[in-house]
C-alpha positions as CSV (number, residue, x, y, z in Angstrom):
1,X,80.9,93.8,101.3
2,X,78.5,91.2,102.8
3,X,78.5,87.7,102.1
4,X,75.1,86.2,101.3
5,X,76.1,83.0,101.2
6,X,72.5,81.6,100.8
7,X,72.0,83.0,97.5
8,X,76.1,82.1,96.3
9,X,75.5,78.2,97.7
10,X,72.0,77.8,95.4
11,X,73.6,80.0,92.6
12,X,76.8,77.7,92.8
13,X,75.1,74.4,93.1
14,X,72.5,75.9,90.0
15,X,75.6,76.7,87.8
16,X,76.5,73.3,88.1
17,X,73.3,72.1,87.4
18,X,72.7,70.3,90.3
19,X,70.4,68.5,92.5
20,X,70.3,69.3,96.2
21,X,71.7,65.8,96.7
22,X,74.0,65.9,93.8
23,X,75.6,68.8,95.1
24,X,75.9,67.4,98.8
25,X,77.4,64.5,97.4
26,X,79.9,66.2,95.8
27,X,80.8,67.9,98.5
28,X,80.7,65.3,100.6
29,X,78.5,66.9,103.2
30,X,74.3,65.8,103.7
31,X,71.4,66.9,101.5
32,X,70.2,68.8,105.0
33,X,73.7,70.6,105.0
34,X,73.0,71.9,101.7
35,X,69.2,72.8,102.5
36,X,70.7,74.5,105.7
37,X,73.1,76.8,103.9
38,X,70.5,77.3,101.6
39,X,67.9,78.5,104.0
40,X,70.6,80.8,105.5
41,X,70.0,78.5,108.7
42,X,73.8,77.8,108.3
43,X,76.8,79.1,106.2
44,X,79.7,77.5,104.8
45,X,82.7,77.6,106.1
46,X,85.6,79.0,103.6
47,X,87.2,75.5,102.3
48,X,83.6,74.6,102.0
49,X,83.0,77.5,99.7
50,X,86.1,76.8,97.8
51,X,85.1,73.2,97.3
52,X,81.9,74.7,96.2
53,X,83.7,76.5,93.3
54,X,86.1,74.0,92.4
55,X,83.5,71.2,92.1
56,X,81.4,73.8,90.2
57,X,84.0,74.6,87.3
58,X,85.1,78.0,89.1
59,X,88.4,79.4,90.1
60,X,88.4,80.2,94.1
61,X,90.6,82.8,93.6
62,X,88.1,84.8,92.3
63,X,86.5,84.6,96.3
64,X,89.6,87.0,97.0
65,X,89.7,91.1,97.4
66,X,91.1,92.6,94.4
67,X,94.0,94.3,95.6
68,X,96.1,95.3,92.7
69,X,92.6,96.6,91.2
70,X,91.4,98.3,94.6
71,X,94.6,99.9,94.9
72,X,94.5,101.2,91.4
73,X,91.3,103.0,91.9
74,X,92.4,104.3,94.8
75,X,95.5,105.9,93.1
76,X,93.1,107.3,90.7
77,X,90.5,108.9,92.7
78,X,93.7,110.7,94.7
79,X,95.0,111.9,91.1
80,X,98.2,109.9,91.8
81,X,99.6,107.9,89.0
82,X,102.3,105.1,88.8
């Protein structure tokens, strides 16, 4: 699964709702930093992106695989139950 961080940073900072420099105060990074993750010119690095969550209302954790849930399926699709 690819990343496309471009669309998650304007989705994130839209959920909020935020301005471009609302968000990058928030964050604590420049309006350009936003506009370059934006642009795709730049991508956020991960504690970025879970500030980006956080300061959004989210739960980072969501950000992770779903093992348990991944593992499930997997059991499934071989007919193998628990």
């Amino acid at each position: 699964m690819t990343l496309d961080s471009k669309h998650l940073v304007q989705q994130l900072r839209l959920s909020g709702p935020y301005s471009v420099i609302q968000f990058a105060k928030k964050l604590g990074v420049s309006k350009q930093t936003v506009y370059n993750w934006e642009s795709g010119k730049t991508a956020p690095d991960l504690p970025q992106l879970i500030r980006m969550y956080i300061v959004c209302g989210l739960n980072p954790r969501s950000l992770l695989p779903q093992k348990k849930q991944q593992e499930e399926e997997v059991s499934k699709d071989l007919g193998i139950s628990e």
